[in-house]
N, C-alpha and C positions, 0 to 999 in steps of 0.2 A: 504494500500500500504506500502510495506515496505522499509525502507531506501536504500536497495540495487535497487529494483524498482525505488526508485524514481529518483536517480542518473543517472539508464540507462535512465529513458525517457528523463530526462535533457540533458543528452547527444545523444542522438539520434534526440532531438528537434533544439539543438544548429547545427547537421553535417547541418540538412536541411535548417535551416536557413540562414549559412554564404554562402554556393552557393545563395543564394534569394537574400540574401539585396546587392552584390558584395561592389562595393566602397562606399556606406551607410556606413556613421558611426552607431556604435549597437544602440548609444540613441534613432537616427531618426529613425532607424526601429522599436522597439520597441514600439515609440511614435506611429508610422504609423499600424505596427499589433494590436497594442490595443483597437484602436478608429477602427480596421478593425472588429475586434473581436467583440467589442460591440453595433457598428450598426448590425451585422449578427445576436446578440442574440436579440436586440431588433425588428428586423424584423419578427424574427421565434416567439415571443412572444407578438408582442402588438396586436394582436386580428388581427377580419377582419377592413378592411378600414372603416374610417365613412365621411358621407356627411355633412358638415356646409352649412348650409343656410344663409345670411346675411338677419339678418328682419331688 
């Protein structure tokens, strides 16, 4: 990706964001898309479901 790419996607990421978060401060959205982001990756990656048993 080149520098000039990457500044468009940053800006193209920031239009869609600030209609999203409205009167959210950036931190708290940030904080809130992050831990969004990485429960979705860890969803789509930690396998299928497993059964514990209590012995």
């Amino acid at each position: 990706m080149t520098e000039n790419n990457h500044k468009q996607l940053g800006k193209i990421l920031w239009d869609i964001a600030d209609p999203l978060r409205g009167a959210m401060n950036a931190d708290d959205f940030r904080d809130y898309m992050l831990a969004f982001l990485f429960l979705r990756y860890k969803r789509k990656h930690a396998g299928p479901p497993r059964l514990y048993v209590a012995v």
